[in-house]
Structures are given as structure tokens and as C-alpha cells.
N, C-alpha and C positions, 0 to 999 in steps of 0.2 A: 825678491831680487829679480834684475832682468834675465832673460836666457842668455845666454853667452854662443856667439856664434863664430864659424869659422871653417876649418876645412874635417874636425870632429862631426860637423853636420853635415857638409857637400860632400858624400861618398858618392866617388865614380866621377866626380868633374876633378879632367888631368889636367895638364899644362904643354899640354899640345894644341889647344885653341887660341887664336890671336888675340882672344876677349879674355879678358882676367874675370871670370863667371864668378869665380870666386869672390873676389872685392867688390865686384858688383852689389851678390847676394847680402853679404854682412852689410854693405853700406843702407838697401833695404829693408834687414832686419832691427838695423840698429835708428833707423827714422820710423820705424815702427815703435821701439818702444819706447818713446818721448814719451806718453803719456802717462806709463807706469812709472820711466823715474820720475814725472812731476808730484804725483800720487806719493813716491817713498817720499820726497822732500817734505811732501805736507805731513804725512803721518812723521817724519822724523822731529818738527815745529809741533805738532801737538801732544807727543811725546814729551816735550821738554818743557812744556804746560802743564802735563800732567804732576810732574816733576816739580816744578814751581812749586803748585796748590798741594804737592803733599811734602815739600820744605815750609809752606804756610802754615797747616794744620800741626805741624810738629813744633812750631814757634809759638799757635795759640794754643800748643800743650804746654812748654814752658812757662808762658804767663798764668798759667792755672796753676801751675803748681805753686808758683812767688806767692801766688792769691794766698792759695792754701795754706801758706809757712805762714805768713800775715796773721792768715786769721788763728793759725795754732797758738801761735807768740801771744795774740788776746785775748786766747782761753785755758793756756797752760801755765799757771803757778809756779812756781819755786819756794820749795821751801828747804830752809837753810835752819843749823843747828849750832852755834858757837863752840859747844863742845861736845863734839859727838863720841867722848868715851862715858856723856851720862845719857844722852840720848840722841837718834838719829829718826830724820824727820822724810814725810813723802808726802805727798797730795794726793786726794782720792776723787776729789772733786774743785769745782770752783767754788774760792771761800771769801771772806774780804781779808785785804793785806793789815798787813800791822806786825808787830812783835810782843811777845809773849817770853813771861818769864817760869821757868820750870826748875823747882826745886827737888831733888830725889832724895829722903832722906832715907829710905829701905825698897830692896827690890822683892818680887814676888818670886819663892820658891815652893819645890815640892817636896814631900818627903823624900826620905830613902831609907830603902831596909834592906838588909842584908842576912842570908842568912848564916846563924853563927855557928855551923858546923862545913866543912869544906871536904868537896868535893876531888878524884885524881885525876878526872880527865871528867872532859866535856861532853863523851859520851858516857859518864860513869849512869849506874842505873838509879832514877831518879826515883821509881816505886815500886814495892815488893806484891803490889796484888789491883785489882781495880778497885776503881776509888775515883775520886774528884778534888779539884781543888779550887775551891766558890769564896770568893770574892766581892769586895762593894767598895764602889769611888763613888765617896759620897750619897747621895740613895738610890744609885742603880749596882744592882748586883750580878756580876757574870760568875760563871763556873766552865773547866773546861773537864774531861775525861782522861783519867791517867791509867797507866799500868805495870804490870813488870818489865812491858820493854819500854816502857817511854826512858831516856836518857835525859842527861840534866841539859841538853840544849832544847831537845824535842820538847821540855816542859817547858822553858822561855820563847823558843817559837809558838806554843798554844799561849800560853798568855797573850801574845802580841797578837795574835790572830783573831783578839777577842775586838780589837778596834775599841778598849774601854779607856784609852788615855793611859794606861799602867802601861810601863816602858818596863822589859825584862833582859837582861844581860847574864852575862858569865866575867867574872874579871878574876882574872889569875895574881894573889896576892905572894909570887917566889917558890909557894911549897903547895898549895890545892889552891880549887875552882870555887868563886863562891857565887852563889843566885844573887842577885841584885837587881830590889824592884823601884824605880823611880813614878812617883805619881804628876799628874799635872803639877801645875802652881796653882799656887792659894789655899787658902784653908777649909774649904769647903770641898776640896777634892782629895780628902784624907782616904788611906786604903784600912778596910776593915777586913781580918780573914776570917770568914765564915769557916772555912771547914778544909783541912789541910791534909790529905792522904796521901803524902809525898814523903820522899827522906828528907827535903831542906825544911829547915826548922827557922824559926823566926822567934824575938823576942816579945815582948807585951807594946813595945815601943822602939819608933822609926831610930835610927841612928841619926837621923838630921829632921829637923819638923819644920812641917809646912808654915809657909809665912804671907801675908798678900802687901802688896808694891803699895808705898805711902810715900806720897808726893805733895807738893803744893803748886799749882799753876795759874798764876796771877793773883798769889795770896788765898786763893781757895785750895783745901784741903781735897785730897785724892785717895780714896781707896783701892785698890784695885785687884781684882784673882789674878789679872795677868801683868806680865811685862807688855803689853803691847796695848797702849791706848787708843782707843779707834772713836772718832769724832767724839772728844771729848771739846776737842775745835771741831766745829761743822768744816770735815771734805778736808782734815789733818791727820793722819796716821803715825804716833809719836811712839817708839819702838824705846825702852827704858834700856840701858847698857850699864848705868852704875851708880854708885849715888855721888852727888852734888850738883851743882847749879849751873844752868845753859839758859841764852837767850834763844829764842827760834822767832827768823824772821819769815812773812809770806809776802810775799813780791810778783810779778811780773819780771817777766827778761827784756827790759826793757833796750838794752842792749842789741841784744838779739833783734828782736821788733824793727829797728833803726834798718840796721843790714839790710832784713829782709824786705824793709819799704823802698830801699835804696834797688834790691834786686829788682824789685815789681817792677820801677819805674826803668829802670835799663832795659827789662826784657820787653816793657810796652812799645818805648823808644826804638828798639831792635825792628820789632815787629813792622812799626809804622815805616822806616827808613825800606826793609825789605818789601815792600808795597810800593813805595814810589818808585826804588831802583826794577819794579818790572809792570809800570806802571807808563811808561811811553810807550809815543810811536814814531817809529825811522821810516820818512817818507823819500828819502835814497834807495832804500832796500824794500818798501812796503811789508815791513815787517813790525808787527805789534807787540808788546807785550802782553807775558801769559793776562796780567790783571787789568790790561786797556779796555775800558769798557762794560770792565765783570759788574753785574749788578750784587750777585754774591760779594764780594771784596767791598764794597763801597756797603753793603749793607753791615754788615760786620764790624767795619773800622767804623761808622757812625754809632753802633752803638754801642757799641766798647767808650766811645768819646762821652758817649750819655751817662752811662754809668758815672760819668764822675758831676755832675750838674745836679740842683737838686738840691733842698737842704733836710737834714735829717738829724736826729736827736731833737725834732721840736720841742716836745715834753721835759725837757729838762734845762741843760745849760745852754740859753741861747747864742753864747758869745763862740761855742766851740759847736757848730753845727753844719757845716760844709768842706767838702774838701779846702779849699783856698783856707781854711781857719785853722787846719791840720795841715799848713805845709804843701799841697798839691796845686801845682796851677797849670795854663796851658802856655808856650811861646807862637807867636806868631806864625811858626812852620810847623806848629799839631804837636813839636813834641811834648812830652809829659815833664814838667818841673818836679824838685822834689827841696824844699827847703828843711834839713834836717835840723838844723839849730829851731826854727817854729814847731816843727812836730815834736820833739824833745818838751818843749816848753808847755807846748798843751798836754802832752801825755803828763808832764809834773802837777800840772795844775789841775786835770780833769779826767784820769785815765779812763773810765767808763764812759766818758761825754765822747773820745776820742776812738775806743772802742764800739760806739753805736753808729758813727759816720762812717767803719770801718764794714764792721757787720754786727747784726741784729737780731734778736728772734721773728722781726718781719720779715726776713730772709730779704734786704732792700737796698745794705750799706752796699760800699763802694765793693768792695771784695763781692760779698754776696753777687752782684747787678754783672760781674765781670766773671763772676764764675758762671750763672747761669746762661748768658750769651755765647762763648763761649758751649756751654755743654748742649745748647740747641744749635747751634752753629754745626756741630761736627757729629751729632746725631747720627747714625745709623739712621732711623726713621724718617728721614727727608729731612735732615739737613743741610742746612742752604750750602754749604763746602762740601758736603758728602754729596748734594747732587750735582753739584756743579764738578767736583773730581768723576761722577758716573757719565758726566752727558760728554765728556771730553774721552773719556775710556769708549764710550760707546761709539764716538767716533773715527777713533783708530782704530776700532773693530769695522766699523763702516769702511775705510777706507782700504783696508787690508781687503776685505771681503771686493773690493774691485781691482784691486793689484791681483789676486789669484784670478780673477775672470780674466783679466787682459794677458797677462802670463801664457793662459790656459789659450786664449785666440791668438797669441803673440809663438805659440808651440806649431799649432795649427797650419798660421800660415806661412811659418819658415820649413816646412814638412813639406807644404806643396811649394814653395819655390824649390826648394831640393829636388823635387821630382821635375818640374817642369825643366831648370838646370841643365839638370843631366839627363835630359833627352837631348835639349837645345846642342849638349854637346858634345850628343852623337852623332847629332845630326853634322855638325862642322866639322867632326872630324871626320866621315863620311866624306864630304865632300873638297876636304882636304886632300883623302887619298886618290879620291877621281884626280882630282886636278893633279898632283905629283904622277897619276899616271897617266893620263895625258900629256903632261909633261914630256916626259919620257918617250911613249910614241914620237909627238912631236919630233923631238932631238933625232931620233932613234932614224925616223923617214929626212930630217932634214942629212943625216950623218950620209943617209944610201947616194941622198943625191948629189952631192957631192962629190963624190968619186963615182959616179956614173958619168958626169960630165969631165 
């Protein structure tokens, strides 16, 4: 900011001189600092550039993200269950669509044993001396360490602590505590007790037996130790809930897809419109736009515009292999079309032909080619927007860096007009009081001679 002057700076110049020294001074100080406010004006105009280009970069972050939903929409599945109280479905991967029929006719359960002597409280004492109590699920065998103070819960927390799939509780059945040991599912993970130096007692056989989940899935037969089918569809994860019959469909959100080709093209549109609107120049004002002339902004928007030219999925369906094929075209004023009723119709007809124009493992489709310009564009490492926002910041660091030198001369040389000032106008008043005394003689000698005559 300029110095501000005034009579805070002119100490000791009074208003007993006929020269207004003071109005003077400010009027000097303040044609002095012209060239600093010309300087704030420009750094305030670069400012608002800088401003621009980081309302730009924040626009070609939104079209990267529409990119990204795009491409989500072409590699994320749905999968759907008709009746999900016999089964409920998920994707783990990308698989091919279609539907699939799933018959449950038994689920997979574990044993459970119980022991049949009851315990009166949950800390009652579970063994009378050291001892162990060894175990086998199936052909691995744990054991853990008992004693006279272990309690009947402390013996269910070591079981569980064995990590062997045996699940141990306490269930209070009105009148005592009984141990209850759940084993995985399937038949294959039956509990065998090796050796028992506990008080809970167990019988020769589970209260409930082990059983493994039998289904049929597109008329093939299913075995299975668990409720939880895992690519038995390649990249399907089909979770069993009960038994009877469910369709399960695998799809695309094609829905979805629509939307978000609908977003891409409005945030493209956005983007292009906010370029033109700071893309003139006012030759009344001599004032440019932040983007008049920007080689960065013109490089950018062209190849953003490339990314959609180009034909790609040549290897396969040639009919649906260019944007213009999939519903995209350009209008006469750069904006971006979007014919959703044609892109609907190729996605029915060709979803992978539509998905490789889109993106590809050449990393080449249209999303792809718009996310990677973009992400070279706005680079930290010399991107062309990231240097182009540095060289405009380094210029209102430039410019500031001469507003403080001028300021600094601009202190300077109203310091020595203050001094010189207020000599000037001691000098006049000095010579003020001559003359009023003067004066005075004068009057003083004319007064005598007048009555002497």
C-alpha cells in the first residue's frame, strides 16, 4: 500500500505561514507514488489470473472425476438375487453377464454339543486339578491348559483363543450354565475330544450333526462345507440364506453409465464455456483475459478435444468403434454432444465394443486419453497449468518485490521533504516576525511624528 501523508508526517510546519506547506508536501508525496499504485493495479489484475487458472484446474478436476464414474460404471457389475431369503449375491470381480439359476435344496451346518451336566454361575469352577482339554476339528488337534481356578467361562475363552474354528459359549437354560461348543459347517469339520479334564461332560454324540449345503446351479449339482459359495461363478460371491429357488442376474448399471456420460459431457461443456468467457480482450480498457493468449489453456483444450477422435476397438466390432458411434459428437462452437438414446442402443447391442471406446487395457479409450491429459496437465512436475499458475505467482511476487522498494524510496523521500518543509518554515516565520516588527516601529515613529507637528 502507498504511504499515507499528511500533517501525522509534517511535524512543526504551523499555519502561520501564507504557503499551505502542508498541501503542498502531500500533493508531492502523492505524484510520487503513481507508480506504486500502477504496480498494485497490476499485481491486483494478476491476482485475478491467478484466481481464474486455479477456478480452471478445479473444473479439469471435476471432468476427471465424471471420467472416473464412466469408467467405474464399465467395470463395476451388479449383481442382483430374486430372492434373497435363499440367497444374496456380490461381485468380486469382473465376470460375463447373464443369469443363473440357483436351487438350495439343504444348507451347511455345524455340529453342536452341549454339555449335559449344568453349571450355577459362569464363573463356577470348571476343573479340580491341572489337566488339559485336547481337541480335533477335523485332523488338526488343539489342547488348551486347565486348572482348579480356571471357571466355566475362562474354559470357553481358551477354547476360543485356540483360533481352531470351535466357537464356545455359556447359555443359561432358566436354572444352570451349560458349555456349548459349535463347530464350523460341513461335515468335514466334526469336533473329536481327545481328552477331557474338565467338569463339563459331553455325550458320545453332537446334539445337532454336521451337514454340507446341496444345491444345484444351472442344473449342476453343488456340494459344499460352507454356506458361502465363492466363484463358483468366476468373480460371484453367492452367500446361501435358505433353501429354495432364486434367479441371480449379472448386469452392468447401465442406468447409471447414462447419467454419468450425461455428467462428463456437461462438466466438459462447463469447462469449454469457462475458457471462452476469460478468453477475450477489451480494447476500451486494455484489458486481457486471464486465458488470452495462454499457450497452456490452448494446449489443454486441444487435447482434451483429441482424446475424442480416433477409432478404437478396431479388433473387434467395427460398427461401434468411435466416439460419433457411441453417441458423442462435436457442435460447431466445440461443445461436446451427447446422444443418449444412440449410446443406450450401442451399449444393448455391444457393451464391451462400447466399453473399449470408452477405456481399455491400452489405457487409450476416450476416458482413459482425458484422464491422462488432464493428470499431465496439472502435474506438480512441470505441468503445463501448474507452470503456468507458478510463472503468474512468481510475478506478483515480482511485482510486490518493487512496490516494497518504491514504498521504501517513496518513506525516504517524504522524510526529507518534512525536513526541508520545516525549515522553509522557520525560515517564513522568522521573517514574518521581522516584518510585524517592523511594522510596528514604523506605526510606532509615524504615531511620534504626528503630534510633534
Amino acid at each position: 500500500m502507498t504511504s499515507q501523508v499528511g500533517s501525522n508526517f509534517i511535524l512543526g510546519l504551523g499555519n502561520t505561514s501564507s504557503l499551505n506547506l502542508q498541501s503542498m508536501l502531500q500533493q508531492l508525496v502523492t505524484a510520487q507514488s503513481q507508480p506504486i499504485i500502477n504496480l498494485q493495479a497490476q499485481q491486483t489484475q494478476q491476482q485475478a489470473y491467478l484466481q481464474t487458472f486455479s477456478n480452471f484446474s478445479s473444473q479439469l478436476t471435476q471432468l476427471q472425476t465424471s471420467a472416473n464414474n464412466v469408467i467405474s460404471d464399465l467395470t463395476q457389475q451388479t449383481a442382483t438375487s430374486s430372492n434373497t431369503s435363499v440367497a444374496t449375491v456380490n461381485t468380486t470381480q469382473s465376470t460375463a453377464t447373464g443369469t443363473h439359476t440357483l436351487n438350495v435344496t439343504q444348507l451347511a451346518q455345524g455340529q453342536v454339543w452341549v454339555s449335559s451336566n449344568g453349571f450355577s454361575s459362569q464363573s463356577s469352577q470348571a476343573a479340580t486339578a491341572n489337566g488339559v482339554f485336547s481337541f480335533s476339528i477335523g485332523n488338526n488337534t488343539y489342547s488348551v491348559n486347565v486348572n482348579s481356578s480356571t471357571t466355566l467361562q475362562g474354559l470357553a475363552n481358551a477354547i476360543n483363543a485356540t483360533n481352531s474354528g470351535l466357537s464356545a459359549s455359556i447359555v443359561y437354560n432358566g436354572s444352570t450354565y451349560n458349555l456349548v461348543l459349535n463347530t464350523p459347517t460341513g461335515t468335514t469339520n466334526n469336533l473329536t475330544i481327545n481328552t477331557n479334564n474338565t467338569l463339563a461332560v459331553f455325550g458320545s454324540s453332537p446334539t445337532q450333526a454336521s451337514q454340507d449345503a446341496q444345491a444345484t446351479l444351472d442344473g449342476i449339482s453343488i456340494t459344499s462345507q460352507s454356506n458361502d459359495l465363492k466363484n463358483y461363478i468366476q468373480g460371484l460371491d453367492i452367500q446361501l440364506q435358505g433353501t429354495g429357488s432364486t434367479t441371480i442376474t449379472l448386469n452392468y448399471n447401465t442406468s447409471q453409465l447414462t447419467k454419468d456420460m450425461q455428467t462428463f459431457v456437461d462438466n466438459y461443456n462447463n469447462l469449454l464455456k469457462y475458457v471462452n468467457q476469460n478468453n477475450s480482450y477489451n480494447s476500451s480498457t486494455n484489458i486481457a483475459g486471464a486465458f488470452f493468449g495462454s499457450t497452456a489453456i490452448q494446449s489443454v483444450m486441444s487435447g482434451l478435444r483429441n482424446s475424442f477422435f480416433g477409432l478404437f476397438n478396431q479388433s473387434s466390432n467395427q460398427s461401434i468403434n468411435s466416439a460419433m458411434s457411441i453417441g458423442l459428437s462435436f457442435d460447431r462452437n466445440g461443445n461436446l454432444q451427447f446422444n443418449s438414446l444412440a449410446f443406450q442402443q450401442a451399449v444393448s447391442s455391444d457393451f464391451n465394443a462400447v466399453k473399449s471406446v470408452l477405456t481399455n487395457s491400452s489405457n487409450n479409450g476416450i476416458m482413459d486419453s482425458v484422464n491422462n491429459m488432464i493428470n499431465q496437465a496439472t502435474s506438480i512436475n512441470g505441468g503445463i497449468i501448474t507452470t503456468a499458475q507458478n510463472e503468474i505467482q512468481n510475478q506478483i511476487s515480482s511485482i510486490q518485490s518493487q512496490i516494497n522498494t518504491l514504498q521504501q524510496n517513496l518513506q525516504t523521500y517524504q522524510n526529507n521533504l518534512v525536513v526541508q518543509f520545516s525549515q522553509l518554515n522557520t525560515v517564513m516565520n522568522q521573517m514574518q516576525s521581522q516584518s510585524q516588527y517592523l511594522t510596528t516601529m514604523f506605526n510606532s515613529l509615524n504615531g511620534k511624528s504626528s503630534s510633534g507637528g
